[in-house]
N, CA, C and O atoms as a Tinker XYZ file with bonds, in Angstrom:
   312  protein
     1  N    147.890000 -173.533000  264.477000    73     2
     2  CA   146.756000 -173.883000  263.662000    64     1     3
     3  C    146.165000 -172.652000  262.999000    63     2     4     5
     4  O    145.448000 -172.682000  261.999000    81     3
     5  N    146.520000 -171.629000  263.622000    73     3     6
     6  CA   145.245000 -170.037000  263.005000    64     5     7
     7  C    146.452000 -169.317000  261.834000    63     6     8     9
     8  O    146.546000 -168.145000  261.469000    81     7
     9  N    147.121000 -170.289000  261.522000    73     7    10
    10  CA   148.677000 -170.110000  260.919000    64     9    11
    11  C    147.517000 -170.504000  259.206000    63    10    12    13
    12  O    146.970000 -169.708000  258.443000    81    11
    13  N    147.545000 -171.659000  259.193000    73    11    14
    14  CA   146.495000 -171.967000  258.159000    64    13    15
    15  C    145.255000 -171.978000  257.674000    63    14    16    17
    16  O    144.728000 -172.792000  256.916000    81    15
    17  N    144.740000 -170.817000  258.265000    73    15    18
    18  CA   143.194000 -170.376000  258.641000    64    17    19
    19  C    143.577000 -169.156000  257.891000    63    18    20    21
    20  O    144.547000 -168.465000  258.204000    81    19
    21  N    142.654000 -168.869000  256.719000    73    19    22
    22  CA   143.395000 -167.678000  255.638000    64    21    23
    23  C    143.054000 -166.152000  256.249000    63    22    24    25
    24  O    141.948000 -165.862000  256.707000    81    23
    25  N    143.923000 -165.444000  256.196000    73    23    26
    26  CA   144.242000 -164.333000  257.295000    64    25    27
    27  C    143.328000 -162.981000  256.537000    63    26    28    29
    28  O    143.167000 -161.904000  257.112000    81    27
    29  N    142.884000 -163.240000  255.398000    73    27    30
    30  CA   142.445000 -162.054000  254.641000    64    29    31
    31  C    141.083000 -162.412000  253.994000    63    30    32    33
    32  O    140.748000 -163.597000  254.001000    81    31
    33  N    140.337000 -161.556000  253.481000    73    31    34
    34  CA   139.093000 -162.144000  253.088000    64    33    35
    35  C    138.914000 -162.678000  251.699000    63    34    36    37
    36  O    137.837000 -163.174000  251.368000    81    35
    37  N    140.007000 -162.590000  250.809000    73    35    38
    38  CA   140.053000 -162.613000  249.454000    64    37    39
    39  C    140.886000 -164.301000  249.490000    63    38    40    41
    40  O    140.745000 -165.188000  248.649000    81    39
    41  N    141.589000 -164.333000  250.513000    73    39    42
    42  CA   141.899000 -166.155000  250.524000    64    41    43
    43  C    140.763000 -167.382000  251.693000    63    42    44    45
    44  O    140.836000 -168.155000  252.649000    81    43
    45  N    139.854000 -166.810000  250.748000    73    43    46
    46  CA   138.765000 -167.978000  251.173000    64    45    47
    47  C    139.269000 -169.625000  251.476000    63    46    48    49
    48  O    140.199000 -170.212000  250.923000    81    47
    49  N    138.482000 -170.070000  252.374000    73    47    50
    50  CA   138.898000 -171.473000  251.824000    64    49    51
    51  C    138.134000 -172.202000  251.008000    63    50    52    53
    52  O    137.125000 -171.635000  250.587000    81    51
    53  N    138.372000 -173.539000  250.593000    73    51    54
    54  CA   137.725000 -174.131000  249.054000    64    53    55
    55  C    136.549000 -174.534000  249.751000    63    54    56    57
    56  O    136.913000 -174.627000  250.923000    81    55
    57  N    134.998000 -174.906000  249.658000    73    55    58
    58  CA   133.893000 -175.270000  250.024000    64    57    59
    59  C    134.363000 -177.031000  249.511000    63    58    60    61
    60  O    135.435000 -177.297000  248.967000    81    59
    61  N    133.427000 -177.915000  249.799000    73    59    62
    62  CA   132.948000 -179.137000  249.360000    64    61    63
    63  C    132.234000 -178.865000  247.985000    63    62    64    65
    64  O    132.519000 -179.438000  246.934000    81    63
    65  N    131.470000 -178.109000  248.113000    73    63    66
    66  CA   130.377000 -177.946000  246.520000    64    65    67
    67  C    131.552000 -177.345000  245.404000    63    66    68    69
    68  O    131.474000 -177.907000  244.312000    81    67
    69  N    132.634000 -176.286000  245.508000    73    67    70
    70  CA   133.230000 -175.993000  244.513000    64    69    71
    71  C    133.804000 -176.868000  244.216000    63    70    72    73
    72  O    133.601000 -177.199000  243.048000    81    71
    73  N    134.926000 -177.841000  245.097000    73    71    74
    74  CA   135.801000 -179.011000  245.010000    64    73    75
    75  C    134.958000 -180.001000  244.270000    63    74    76    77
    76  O    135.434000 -180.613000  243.314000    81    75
    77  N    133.602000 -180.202000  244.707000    73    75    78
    78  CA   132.789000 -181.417000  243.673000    64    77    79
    79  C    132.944000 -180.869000  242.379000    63    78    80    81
    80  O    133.432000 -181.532000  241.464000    81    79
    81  N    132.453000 -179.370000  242.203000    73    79    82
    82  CA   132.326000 -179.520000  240.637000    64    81    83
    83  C    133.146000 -178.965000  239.784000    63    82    84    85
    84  O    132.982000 -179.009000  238.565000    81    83
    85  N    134.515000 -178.149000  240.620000    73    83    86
    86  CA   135.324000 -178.958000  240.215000    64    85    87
    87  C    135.718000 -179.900000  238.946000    63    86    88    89
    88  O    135.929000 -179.969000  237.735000    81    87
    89  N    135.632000 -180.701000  240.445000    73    87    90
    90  CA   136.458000 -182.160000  239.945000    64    89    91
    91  C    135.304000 -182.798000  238.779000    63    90    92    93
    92  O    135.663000 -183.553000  237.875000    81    91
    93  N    134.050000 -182.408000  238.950000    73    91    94
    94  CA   133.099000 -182.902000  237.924000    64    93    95
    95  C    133.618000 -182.355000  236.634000    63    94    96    97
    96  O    133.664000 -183.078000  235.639000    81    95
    97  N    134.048000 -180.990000  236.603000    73    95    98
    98  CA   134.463000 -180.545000  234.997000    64    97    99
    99  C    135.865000 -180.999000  234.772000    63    98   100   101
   100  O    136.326000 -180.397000  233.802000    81    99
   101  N    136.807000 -181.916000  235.353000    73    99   102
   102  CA   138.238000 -182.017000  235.464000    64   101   103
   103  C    137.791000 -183.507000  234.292000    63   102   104   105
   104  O    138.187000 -183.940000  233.210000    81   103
   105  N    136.435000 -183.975000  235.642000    73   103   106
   106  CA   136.079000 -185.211000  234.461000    64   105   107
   107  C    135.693000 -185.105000  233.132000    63   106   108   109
   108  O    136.277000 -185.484000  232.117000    81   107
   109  N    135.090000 -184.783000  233.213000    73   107   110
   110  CA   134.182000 -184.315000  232.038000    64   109   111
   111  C    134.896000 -184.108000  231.261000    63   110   112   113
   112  O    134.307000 -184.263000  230.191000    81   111
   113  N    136.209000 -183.739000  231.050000    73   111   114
   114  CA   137.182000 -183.082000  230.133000    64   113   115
   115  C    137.909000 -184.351000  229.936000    63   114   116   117
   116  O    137.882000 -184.866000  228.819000    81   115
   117  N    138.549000 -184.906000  230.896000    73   115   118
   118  CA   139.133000 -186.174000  230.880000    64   117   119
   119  C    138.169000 -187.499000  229.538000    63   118   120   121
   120  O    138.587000 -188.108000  228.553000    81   119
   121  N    137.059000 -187.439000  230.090000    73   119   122
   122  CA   136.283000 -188.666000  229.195000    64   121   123
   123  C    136.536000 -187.980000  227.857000    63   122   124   125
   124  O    137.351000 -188.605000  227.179000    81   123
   125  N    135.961000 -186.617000  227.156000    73   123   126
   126  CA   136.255000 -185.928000  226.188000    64   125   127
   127  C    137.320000 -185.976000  225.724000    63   126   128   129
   128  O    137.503000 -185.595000  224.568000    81   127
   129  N    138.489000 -186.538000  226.621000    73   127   130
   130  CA   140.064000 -186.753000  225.482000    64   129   131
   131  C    140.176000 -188.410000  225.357000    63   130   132   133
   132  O    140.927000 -189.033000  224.607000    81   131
   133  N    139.081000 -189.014000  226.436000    73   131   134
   134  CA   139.257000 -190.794000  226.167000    64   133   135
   135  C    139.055000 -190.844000  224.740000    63   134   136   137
   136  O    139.785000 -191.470000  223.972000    81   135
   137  N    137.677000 -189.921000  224.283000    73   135   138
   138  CA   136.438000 -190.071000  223.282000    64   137   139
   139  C    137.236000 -189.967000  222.192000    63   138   140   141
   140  O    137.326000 -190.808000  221.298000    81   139
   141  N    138.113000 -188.406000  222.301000    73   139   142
   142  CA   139.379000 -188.188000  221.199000    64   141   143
   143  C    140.263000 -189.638000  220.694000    63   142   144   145
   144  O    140.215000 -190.296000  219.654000    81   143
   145  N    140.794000 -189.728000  221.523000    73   143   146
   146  CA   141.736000 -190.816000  221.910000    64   145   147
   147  C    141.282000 -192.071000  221.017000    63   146   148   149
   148  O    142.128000 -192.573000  220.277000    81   147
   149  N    139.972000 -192.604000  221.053000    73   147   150
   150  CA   139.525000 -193.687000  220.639000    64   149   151
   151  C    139.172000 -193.661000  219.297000    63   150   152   153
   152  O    139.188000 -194.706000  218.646000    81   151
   153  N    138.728000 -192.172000  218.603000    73   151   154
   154  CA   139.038000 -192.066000  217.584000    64   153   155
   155  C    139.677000 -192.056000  216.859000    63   154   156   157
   156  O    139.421000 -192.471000  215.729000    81   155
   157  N    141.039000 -191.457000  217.308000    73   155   158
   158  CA   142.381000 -191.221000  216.585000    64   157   159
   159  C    142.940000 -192.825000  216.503000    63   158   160   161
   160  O    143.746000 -193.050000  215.601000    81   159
   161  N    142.550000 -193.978000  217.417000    73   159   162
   162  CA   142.771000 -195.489000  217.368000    64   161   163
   163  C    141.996000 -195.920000  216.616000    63   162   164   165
   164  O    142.265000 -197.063000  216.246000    81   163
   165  N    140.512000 -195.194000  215.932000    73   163   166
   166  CA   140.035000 -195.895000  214.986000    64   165   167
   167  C    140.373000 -195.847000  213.940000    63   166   168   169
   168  O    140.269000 -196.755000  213.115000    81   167
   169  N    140.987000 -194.454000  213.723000    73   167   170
   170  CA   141.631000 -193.585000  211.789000    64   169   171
   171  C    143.363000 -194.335000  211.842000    63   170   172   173
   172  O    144.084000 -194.707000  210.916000    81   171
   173  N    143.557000 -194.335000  213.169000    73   171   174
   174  CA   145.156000 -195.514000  212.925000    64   173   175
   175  C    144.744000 -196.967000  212.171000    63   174   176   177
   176  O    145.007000 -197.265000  211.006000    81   175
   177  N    144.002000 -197.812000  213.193000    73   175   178
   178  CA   143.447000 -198.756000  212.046000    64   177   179
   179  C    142.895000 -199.366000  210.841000    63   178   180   181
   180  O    142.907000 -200.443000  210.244000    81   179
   181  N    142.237000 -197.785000  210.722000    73   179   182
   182  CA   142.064000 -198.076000  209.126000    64   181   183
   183  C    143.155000 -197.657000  208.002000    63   182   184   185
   184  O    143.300000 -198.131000  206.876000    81   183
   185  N    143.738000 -196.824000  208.526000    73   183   186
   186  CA   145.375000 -196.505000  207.759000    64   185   187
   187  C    146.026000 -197.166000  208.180000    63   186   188   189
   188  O    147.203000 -196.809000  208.140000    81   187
   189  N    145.711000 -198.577000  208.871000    73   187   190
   190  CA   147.131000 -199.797000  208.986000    64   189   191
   191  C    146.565000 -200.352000  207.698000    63   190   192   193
   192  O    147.316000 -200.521000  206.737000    81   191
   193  N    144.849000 -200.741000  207.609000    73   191   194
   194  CA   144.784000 -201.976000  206.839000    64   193   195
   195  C    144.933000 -201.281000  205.117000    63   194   196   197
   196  O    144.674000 -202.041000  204.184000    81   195
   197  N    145.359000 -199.821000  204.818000    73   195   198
   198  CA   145.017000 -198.977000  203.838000    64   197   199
   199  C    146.222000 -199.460000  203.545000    63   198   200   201
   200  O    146.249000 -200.277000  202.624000    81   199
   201  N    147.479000 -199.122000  204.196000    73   199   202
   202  CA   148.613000 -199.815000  204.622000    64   201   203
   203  C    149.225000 -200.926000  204.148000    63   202   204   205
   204  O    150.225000 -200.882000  203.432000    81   203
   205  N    148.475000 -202.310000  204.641000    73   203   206
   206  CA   148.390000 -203.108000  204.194000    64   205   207
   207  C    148.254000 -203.549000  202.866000    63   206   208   209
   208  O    149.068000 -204.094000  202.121000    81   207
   209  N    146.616000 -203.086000  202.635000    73   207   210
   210  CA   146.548000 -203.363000  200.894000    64   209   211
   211  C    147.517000 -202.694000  200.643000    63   210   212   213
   212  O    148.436000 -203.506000  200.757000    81   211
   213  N    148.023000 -201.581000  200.325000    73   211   214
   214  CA   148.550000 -200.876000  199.206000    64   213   215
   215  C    149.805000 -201.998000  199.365000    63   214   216   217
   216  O    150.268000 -202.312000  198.268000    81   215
   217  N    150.343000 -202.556000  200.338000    73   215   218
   218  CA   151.451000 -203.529000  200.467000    64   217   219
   219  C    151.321000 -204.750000  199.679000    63   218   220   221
   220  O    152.420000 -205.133000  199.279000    81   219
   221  N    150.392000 -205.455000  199.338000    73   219   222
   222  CA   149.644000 -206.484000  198.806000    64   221   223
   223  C    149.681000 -206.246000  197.721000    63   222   224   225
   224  O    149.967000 -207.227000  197.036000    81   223
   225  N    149.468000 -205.070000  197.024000    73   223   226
   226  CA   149.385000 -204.122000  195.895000    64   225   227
   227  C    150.702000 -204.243000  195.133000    63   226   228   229
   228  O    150.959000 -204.477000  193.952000    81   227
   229  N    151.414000 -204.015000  196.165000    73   227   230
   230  CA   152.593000 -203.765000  195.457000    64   229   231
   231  C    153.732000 -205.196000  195.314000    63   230   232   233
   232  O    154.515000 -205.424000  194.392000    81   231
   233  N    153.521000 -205.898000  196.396000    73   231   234
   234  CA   153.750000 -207.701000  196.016000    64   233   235
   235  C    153.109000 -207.839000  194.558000    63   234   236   237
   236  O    153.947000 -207.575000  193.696000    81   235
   237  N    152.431000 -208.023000  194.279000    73   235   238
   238  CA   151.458000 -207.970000  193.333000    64   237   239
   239  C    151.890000 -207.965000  192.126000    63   238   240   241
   240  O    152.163000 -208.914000  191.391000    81   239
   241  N    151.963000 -206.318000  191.867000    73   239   242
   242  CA   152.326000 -205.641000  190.918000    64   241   243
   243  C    154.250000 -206.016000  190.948000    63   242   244   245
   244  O    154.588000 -205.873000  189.773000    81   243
   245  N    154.972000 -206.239000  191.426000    73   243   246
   246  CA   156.466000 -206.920000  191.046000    64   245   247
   247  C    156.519000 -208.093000  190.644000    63   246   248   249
   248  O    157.336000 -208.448000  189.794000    81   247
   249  N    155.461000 -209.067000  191.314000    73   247   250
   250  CA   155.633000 -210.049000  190.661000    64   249   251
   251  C    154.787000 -210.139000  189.400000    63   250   252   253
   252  O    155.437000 -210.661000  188.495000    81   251
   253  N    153.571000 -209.808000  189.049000    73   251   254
   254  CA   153.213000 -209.140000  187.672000    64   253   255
   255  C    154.623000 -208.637000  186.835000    63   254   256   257
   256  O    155.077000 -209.361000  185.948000    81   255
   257  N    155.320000 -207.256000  187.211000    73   255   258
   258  CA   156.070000 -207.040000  186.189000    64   257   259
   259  C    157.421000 -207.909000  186.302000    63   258   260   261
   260  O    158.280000 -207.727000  185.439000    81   259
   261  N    157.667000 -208.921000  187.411000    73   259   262
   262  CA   158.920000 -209.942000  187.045000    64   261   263
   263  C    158.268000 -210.993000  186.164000    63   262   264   265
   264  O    158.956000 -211.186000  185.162000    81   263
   265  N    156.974000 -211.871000  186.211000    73   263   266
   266  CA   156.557000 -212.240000  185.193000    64   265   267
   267  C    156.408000 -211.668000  183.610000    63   266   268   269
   268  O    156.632000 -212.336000  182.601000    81   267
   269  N    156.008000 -210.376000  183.649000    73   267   270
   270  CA   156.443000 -210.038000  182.008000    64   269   271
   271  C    157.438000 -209.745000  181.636000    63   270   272   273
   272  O    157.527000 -209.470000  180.439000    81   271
   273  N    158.497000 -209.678000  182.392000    73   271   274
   274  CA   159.863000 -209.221000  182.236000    64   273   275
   275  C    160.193000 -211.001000  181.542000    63   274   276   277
   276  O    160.495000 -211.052000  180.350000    81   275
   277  N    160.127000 -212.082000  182.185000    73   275   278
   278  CA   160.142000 -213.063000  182.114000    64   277   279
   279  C    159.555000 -213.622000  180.574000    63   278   280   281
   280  O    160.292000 -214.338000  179.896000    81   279
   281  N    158.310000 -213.278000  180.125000    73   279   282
   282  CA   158.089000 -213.625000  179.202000    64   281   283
   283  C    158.662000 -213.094000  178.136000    63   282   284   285
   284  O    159.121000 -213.689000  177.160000    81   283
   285  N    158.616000 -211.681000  178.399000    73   283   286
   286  CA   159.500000 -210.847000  177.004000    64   285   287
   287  C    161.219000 -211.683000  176.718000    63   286   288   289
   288  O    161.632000 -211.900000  175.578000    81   287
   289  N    162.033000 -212.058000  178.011000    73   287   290
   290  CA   162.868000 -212.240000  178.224000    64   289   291
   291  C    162.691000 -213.754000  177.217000    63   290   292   293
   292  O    163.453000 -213.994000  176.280000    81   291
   293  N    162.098000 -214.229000  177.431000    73   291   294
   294  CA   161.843000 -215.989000  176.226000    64   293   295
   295  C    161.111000 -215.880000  175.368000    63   294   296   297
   296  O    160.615000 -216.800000  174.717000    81   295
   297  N    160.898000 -214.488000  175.213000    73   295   298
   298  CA   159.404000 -214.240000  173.453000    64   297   299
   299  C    161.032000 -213.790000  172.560000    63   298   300   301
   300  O    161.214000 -213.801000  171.342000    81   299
   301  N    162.328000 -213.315000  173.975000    73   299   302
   302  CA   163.331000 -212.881000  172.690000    64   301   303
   303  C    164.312000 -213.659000  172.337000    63   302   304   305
   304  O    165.039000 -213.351000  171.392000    81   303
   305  N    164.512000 -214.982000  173.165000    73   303   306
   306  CA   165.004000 -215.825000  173.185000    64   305   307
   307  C    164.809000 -216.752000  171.622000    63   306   308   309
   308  O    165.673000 -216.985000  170.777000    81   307
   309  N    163.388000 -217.137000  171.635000    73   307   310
   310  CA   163.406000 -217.816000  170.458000    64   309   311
   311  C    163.083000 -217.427000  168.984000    63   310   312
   312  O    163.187000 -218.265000  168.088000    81   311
């Protein structure tokens, strides 16, 4: 047992109060990358629906220019 009992004065052992706070700043850091995290899921969602329109946009705009393709195509017809 005096095997793991630190033999020198510079290998202290850990207290309860350092281990609490610690682990209090381990948290603290942790919530600070949730906080990150939830942001970077908010700027994804709005560059899905940015995404989106511009997709809508572009349905859009082909069938716009297959319709004038269409009309030119029977304005040369007759």
């Amino acid at each position: 047992m005096m095997s793991h009992f630190p033999a020198r004065d510079v290998e202290e052992p850990v207290t309860k109060e350092f281990l609490r706070a610690e682990i209090a700043d381990v948290r603290s850091e942790i919530a600070e990358v949730r906080g990150n995290i939830n942001g970077v899921r908010g700027e994804i969602a709005g560059l899905r629906g940015e995404i989106n329109g511009l997709r809508h946009m572009m349905v859009m705009n082909a069938g716009l220019v297959a319709s004038v393709g269409a009309v030119i195509i029977a304005a040369i017809r007759l």
